[in-house]
N, C-alpha and C positions, 0 to 999 in steps of 0.2 A: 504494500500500500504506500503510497505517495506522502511524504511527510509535508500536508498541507500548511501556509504558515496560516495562522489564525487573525479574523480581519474583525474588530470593533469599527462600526461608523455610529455615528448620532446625528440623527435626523432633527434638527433642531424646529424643521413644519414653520409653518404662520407666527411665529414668537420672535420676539428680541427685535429692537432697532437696533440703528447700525450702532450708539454708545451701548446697548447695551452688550450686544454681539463681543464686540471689541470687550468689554468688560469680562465676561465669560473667557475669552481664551485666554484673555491675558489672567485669571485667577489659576489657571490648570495647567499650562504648557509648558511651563518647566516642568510640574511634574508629569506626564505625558510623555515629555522629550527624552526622559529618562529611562522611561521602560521600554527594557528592549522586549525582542520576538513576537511581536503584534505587529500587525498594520492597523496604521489608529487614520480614521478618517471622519472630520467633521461637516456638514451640510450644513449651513446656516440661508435664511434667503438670499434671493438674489442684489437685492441692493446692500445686502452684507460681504455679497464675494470678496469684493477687490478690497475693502479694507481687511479683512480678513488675513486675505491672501498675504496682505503686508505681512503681518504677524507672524505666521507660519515661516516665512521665508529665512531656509536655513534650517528649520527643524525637523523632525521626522513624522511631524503631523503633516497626512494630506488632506487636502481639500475636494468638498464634490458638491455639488449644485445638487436642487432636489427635482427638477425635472431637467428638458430640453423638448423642442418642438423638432417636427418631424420633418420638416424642410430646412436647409442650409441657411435660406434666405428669402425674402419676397415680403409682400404688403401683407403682412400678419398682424395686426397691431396688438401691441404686447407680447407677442412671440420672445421669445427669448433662444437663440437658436446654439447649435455646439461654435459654429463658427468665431461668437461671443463669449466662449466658456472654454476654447483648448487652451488659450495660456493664461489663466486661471487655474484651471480643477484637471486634478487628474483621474475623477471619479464621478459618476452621476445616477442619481436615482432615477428606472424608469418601469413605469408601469407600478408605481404603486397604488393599494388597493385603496388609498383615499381618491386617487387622480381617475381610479377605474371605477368608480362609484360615483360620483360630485362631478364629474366630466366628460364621461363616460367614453372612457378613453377605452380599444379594442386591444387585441391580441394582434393583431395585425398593425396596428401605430403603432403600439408598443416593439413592434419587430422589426418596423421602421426606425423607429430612434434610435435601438440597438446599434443597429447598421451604420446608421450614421456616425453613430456616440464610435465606434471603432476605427471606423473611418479617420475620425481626427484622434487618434490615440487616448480617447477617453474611456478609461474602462466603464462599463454598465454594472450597476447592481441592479437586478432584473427583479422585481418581486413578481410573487403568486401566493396565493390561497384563496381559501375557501370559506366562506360567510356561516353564520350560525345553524340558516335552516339548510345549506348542503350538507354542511358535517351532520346534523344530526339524524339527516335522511343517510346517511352511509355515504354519500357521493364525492368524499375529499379525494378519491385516485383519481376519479373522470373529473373534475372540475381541475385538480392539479396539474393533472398530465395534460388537457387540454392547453391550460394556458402557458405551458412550458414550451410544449410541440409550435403553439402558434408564434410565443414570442420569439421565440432561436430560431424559428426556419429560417433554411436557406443558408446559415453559417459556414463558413469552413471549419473542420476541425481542429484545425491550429487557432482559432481564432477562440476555441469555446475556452481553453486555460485562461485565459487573461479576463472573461468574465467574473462577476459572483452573482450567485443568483443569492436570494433571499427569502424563503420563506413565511411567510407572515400570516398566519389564520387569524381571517377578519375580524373574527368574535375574540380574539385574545388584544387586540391593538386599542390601547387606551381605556379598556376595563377595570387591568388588573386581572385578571384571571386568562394567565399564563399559560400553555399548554403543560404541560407533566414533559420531563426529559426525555423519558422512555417514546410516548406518544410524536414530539416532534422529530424524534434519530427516527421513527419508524417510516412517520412521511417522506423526511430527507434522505434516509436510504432506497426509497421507493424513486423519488427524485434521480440521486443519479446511478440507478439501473435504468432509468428513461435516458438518461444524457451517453449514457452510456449503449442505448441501442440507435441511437441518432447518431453520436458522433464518433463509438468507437471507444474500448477500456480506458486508453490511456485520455483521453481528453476527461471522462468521468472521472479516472483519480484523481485529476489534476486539481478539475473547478472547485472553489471553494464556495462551499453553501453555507447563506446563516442561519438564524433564525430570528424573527423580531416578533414582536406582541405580550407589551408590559414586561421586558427585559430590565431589572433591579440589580444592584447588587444584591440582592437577599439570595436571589436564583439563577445567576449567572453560574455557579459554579457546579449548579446540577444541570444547565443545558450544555455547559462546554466540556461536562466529564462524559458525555455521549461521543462516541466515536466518529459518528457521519457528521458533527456539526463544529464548523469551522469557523464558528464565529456569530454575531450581534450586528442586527442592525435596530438600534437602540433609537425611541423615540423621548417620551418622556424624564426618562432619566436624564438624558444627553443633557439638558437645562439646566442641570445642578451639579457644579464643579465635582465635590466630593463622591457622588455616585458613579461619575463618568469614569475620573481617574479610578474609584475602585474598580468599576465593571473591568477596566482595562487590565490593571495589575492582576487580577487573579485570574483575570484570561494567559496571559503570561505567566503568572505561576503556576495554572494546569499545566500547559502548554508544556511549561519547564518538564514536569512529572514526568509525561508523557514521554520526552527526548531521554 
């Protein structure tokens, strides 16, 4: 098995202006800067990038936007496109399940951006899951596999390592009520034996998948002691210094155990 590194991002969503943005990284990035064997990546909006970005520069924190539109360029108004965001971010959320709910963003835009986001050496964090009344009708493989198959079409297989996908069950994101350990390595291993019949063993060991939905420090270290899970894509917490850098360091101290 491929000794994945393990990747923390925070989703910082609709919060923080840009003092306060700048206020948050500067309480945490020294401590951040310090732990190694993570990839720590933070999202703050868009009119927070570029100051942002200042801060980061030079440290081991990256940066990622929380969408991109699906075109290069053109009369979009408010679009905000990758061509805007590659010397910026080296990371971008696409197709999350807030944007595919409240936007109603497809599997197929979402496989657009992908494409694009790669295009300009921006890696994708790709989410998918599945809403309260699929999971509880049994339908988390067909809803999952669906929007996996739809968003990666068409990829090359050298291209799916540089991804991360993210798993996120809709009913767990901003409740509080977390999947169980066991239950999200189970979807996530289900995941990439999908990625793995799409694109091939080795691209499946490679990609790293996380998991996001009410990620704490309380329970980070029962979802990263799961073998298929590589990582957080952290919403809420991400807001408050202290929970962030914990979420991180003991991602890195599993991580340590592990090696």
């Amino acid at each position: 098995m491929a000794m994945r590194k393990p990747i923390i991002a925070g989703n910082w969503k609709m919060y923080l202006n840009v003092d306060q943005s700048i206020d948050l990284i500067e309480e945490m990035l020294d401590d951040l800067d310090e732990i190694q064997g993570v990839d720590k990546v933070v999202c703050p909006s868009y009119v927070s990038l570029a100051p942002v970005a200042e801060y980061l520069e030079g440290s081991s924190v990256k940066l990622g936007a929380q969408n991109a539109h699906w075109e290069e360029a053109g009369a979009y108004t408010g679009g905000v496109s990758v061509l805007m965001l590659e010397d910026l971010c080296q990371y971008v959320i696409l197709g999350h399940s807030e944007r595919r709910q409240y936007f109603n963003e497809t599997d197929e835009l979402v496989n657009r951006k992908v494409r694009l986001a790669i295009a300009h050496n921006i890696k994708p964090i790709v989410c998918i899951g599945e809403n309260l009344e699929q999971n509880e009708a049994g339908r988390t493989e067909e809803v999952v596999s669906t929007q996996l198959r739809g968003s990666l079409a068409g990829l090359d297989p050298g291209q799916v390592p540089g991804l991360v996908i993210a798993y996120e069950p809709v009913w767990a994101i901003g409740t509080g009520r977390a999947a169980t350990g066991e239950g999200a390595n189970a979807v996530i291993a289900m995941v990439r034996r999908l990625v793995g019949d799409m694109y091939g063993a080795e691209a499946a060991d490679a990609v790293r998948i996380q998991y996001g939905g009410s990620v704490k420090s309380s329970n980070i270290a029962e979802v990263l002691s799961q073998p298929e899970i590589d990582g957080a894509l952290v919403g809420g917490a991400s807001l408050k210094a202290d929970e962030f850098v914990s979420i991180v360091q003991q991602a890195a101290e599993i991580r340590g155990s592990k090696e």
